[in-house]
MDTraj code that builds the backbone (N, CA, C; nanometers):
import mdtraj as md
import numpy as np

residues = "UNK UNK UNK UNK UNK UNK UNK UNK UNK UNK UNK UNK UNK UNK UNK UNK UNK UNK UNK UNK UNK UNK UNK UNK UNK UNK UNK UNK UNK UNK UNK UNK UNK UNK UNK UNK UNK UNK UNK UNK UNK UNK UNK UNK UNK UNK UNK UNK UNK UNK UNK UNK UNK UNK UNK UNK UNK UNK UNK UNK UNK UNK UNK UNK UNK UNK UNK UNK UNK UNK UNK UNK UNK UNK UNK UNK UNK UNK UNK UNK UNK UNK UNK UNK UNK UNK UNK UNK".split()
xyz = np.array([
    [3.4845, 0.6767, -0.8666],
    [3.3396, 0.6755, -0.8613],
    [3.2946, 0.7808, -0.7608],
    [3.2035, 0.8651, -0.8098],
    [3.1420, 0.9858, -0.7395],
    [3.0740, 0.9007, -0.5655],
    [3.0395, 0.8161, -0.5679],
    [2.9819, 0.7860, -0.4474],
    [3.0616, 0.6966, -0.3571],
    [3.1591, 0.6686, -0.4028],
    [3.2749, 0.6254, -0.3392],
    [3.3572, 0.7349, -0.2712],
    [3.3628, 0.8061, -0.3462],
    [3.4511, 0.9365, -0.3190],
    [3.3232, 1.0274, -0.1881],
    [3.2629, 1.0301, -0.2010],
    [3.1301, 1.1160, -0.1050],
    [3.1676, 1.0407, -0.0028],
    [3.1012, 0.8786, 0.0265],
    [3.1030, 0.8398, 0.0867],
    [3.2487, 0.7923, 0.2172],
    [3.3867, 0.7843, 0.1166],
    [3.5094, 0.7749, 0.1827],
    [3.5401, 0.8915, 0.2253],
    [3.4551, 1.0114, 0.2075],
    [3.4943, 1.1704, 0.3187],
    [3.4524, 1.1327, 0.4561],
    [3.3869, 1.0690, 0.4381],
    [3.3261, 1.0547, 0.6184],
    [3.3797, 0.9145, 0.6784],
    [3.3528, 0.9266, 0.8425],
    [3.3748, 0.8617, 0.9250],
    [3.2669, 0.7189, 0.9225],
    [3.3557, 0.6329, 0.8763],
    [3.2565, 0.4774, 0.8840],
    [3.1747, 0.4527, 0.9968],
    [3.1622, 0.4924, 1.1415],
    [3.1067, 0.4476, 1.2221],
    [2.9715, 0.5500, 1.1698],
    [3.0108, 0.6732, 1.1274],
    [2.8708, 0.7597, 1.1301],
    [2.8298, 0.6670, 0.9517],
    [2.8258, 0.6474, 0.8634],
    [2.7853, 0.6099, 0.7482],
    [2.7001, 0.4656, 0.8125],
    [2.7892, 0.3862, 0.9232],
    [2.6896, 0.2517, 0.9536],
    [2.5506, 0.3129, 0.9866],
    [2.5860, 0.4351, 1.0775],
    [2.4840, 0.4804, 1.1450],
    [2.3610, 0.5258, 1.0745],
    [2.4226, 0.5756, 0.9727],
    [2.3163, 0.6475, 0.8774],
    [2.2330, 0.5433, 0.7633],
    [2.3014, 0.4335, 0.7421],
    [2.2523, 0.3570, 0.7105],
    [2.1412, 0.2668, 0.7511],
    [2.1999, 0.2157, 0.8760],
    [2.1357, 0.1995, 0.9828],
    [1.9699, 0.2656, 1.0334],
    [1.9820, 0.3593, 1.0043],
    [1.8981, 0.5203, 1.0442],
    [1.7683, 0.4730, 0.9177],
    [1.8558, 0.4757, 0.7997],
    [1.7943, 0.4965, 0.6709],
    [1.6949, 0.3441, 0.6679],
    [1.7661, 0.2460, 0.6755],
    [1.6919, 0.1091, 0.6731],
    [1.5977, 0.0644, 0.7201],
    [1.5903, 0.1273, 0.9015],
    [1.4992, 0.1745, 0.9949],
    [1.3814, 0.1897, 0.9499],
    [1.3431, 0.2921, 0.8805],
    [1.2600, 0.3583, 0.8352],
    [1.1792, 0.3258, 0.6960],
    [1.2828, 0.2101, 0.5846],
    [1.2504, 0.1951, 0.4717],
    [1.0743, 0.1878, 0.4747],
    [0.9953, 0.1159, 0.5820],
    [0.8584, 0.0830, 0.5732],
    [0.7780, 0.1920, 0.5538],
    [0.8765, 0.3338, 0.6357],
    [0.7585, 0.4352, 0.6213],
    [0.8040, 0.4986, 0.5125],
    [0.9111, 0.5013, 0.4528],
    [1.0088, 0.6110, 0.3011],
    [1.0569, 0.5024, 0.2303],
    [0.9620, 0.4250, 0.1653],
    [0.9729, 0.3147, 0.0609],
    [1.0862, 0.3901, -0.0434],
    [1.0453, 0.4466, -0.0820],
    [1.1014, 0.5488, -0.1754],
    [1.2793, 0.5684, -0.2099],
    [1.2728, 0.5703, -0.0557],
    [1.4794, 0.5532, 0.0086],
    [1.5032, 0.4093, -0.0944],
    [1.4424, 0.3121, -0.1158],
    [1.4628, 0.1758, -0.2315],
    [1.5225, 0.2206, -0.3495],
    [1.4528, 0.3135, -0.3710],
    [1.5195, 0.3779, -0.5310],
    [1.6193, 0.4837, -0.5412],
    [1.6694, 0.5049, -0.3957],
    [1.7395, 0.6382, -0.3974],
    [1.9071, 0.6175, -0.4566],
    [1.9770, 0.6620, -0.5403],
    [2.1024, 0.6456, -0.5608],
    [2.2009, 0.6742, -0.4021],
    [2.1488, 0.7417, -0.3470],
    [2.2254, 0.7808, -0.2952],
    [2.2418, 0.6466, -0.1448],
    [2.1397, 0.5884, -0.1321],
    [2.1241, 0.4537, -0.0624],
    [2.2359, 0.3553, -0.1157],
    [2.1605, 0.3263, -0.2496],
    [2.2272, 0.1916, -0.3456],
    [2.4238, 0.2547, -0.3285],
    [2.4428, 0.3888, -0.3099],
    [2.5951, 0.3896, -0.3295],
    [2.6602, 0.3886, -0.1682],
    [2.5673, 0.4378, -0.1048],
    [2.5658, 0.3957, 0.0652],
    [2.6013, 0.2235, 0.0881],
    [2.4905, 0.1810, -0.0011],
    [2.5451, 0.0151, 0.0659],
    [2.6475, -0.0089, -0.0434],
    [2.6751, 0.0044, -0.1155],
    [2.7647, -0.0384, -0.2040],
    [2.9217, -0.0593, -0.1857],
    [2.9369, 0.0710, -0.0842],
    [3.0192, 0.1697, -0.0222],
    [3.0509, 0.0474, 0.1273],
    [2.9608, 0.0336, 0.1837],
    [2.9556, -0.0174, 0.3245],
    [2.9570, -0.1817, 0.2750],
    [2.9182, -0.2886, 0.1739],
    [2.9731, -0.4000, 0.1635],
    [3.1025, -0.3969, 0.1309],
    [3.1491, -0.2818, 0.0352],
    [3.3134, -0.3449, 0.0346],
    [3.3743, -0.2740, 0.0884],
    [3.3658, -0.2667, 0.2340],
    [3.4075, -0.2163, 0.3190],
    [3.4029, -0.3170, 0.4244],
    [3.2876, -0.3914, 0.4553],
    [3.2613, -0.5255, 0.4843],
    [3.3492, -0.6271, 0.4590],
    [3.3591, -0.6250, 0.3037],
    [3.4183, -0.7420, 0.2430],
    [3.6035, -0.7433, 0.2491],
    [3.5996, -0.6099, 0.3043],
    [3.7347, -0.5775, 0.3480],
    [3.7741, -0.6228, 0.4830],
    [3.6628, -0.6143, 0.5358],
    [3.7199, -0.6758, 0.6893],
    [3.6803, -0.8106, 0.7116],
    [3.6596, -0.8822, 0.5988],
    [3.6249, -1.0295, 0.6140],
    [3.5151, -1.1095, 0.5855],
    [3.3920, -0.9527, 0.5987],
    [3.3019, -1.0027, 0.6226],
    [3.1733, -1.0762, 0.4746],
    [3.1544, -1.2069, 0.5288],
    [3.0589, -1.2827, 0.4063],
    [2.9123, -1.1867, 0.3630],
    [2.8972, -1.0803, 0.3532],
    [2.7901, -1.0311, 0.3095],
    [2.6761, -1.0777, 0.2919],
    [2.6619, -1.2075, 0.2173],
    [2.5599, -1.3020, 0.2204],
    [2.4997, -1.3683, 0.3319],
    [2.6207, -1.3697, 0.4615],
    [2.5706, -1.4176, 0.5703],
    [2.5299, -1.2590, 0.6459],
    [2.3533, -1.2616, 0.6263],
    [2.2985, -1.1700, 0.7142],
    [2.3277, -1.1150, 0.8200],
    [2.3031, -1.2208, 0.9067],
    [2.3479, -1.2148, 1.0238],
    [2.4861, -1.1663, 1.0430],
    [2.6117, -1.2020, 0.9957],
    [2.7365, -1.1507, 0.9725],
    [2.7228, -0.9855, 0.9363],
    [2.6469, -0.9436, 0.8251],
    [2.6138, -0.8358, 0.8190],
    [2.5982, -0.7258, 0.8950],
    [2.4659, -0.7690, 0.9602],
    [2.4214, -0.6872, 1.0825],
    [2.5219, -0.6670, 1.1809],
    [2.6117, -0.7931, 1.1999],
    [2.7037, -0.7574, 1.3203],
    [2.8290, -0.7068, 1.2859],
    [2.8165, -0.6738, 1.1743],
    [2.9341, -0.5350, 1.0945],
    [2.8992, -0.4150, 1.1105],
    [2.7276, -0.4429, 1.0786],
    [2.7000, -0.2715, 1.1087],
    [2.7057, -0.2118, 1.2233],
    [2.6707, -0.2703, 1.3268],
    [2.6224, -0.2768, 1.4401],
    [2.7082, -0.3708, 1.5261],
    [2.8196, -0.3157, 1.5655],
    [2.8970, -0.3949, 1.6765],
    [2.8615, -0.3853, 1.8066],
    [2.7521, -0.2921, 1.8395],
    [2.7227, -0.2930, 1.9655],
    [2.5949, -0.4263, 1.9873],
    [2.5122, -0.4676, 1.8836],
    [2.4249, -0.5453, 1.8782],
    [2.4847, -0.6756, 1.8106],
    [2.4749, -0.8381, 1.9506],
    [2.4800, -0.9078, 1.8140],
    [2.4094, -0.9814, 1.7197],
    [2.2898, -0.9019, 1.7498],
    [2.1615, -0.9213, 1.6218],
    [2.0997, -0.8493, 1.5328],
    [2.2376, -0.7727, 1.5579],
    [2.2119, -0.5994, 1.4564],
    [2.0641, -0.5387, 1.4315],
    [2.0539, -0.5124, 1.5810],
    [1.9197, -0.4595, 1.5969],
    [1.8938, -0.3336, 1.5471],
    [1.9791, -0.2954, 1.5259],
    [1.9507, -0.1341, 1.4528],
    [1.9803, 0.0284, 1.5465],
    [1.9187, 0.0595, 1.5038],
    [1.8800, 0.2283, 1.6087],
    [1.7802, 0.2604, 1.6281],
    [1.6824, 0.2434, 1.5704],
    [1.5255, 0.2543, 1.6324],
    [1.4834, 0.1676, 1.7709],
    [1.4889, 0.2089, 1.8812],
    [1.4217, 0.0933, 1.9713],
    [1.2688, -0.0056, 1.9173],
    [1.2628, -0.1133, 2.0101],
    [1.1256, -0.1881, 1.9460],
    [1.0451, -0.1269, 2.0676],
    [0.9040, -0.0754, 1.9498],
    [0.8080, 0.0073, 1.9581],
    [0.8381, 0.1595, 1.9230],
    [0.9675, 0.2129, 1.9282],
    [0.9809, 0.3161, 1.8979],
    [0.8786, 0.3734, 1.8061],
    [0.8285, 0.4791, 1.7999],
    [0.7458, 0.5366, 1.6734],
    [0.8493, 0.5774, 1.5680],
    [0.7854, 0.5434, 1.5000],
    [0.8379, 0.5884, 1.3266],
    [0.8368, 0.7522, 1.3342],
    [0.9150, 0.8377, 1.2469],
    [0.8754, 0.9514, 1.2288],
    [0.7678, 0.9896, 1.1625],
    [0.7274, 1.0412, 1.1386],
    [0.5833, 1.0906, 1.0610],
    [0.6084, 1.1295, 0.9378],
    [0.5266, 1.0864, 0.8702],
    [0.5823, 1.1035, 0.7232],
    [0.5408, 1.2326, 0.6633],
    [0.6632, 1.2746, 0.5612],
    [0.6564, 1.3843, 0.5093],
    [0.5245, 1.3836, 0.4243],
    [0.5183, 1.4992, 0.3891],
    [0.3337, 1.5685, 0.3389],
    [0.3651, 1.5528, 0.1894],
])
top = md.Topology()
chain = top.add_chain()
for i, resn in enumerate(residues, 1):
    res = top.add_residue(resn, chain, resSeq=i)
    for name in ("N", "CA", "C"):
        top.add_atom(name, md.element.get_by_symbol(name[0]), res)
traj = md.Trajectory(xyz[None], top)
């Protein structure tokens, strides 16, 4: 699978990150919802999850896959951080 293969070139801690990054933001780039390249991002990062044990369904479990430094998988945006500004 083409997005398996993209995605297994890179380093898992940077793909959480980017995910991470990407999810952040969904409120202001709704749009990222429909993107293939998202849907093969998480697709990529649950069974990768589901490889290390983790129940996917349990949220919370989730977040603290993506995010081992948080254990409420707070993300990468700080709270209040500003959003980026949306493209024109």
């Amino acid at each position: 699978m083409r997005g398996e293969a993209v995605a297994a070139a890179h380093d898992l801690d940077e793909l959480k990150l980017v995910f991470r990054a990407l999810h952040g933001v969904l409120p202001r780039y709704p749009e990222l919802l429909d993107s293939h390249f998202m849907a093969e991002l998480q697709t990529f990062l649950h069974a990768q999850a589901q490889r290390d044990g983790v129940d996917i369904a349990d949220h919370s479990a989730w977040d603290r896959w993506l995010d081992s430094r948080s254990a409420t998988g707070a993300g990468v945006r700080p709270a209040g951080a500003p959003l980026p500004p949306a493209r024109p």
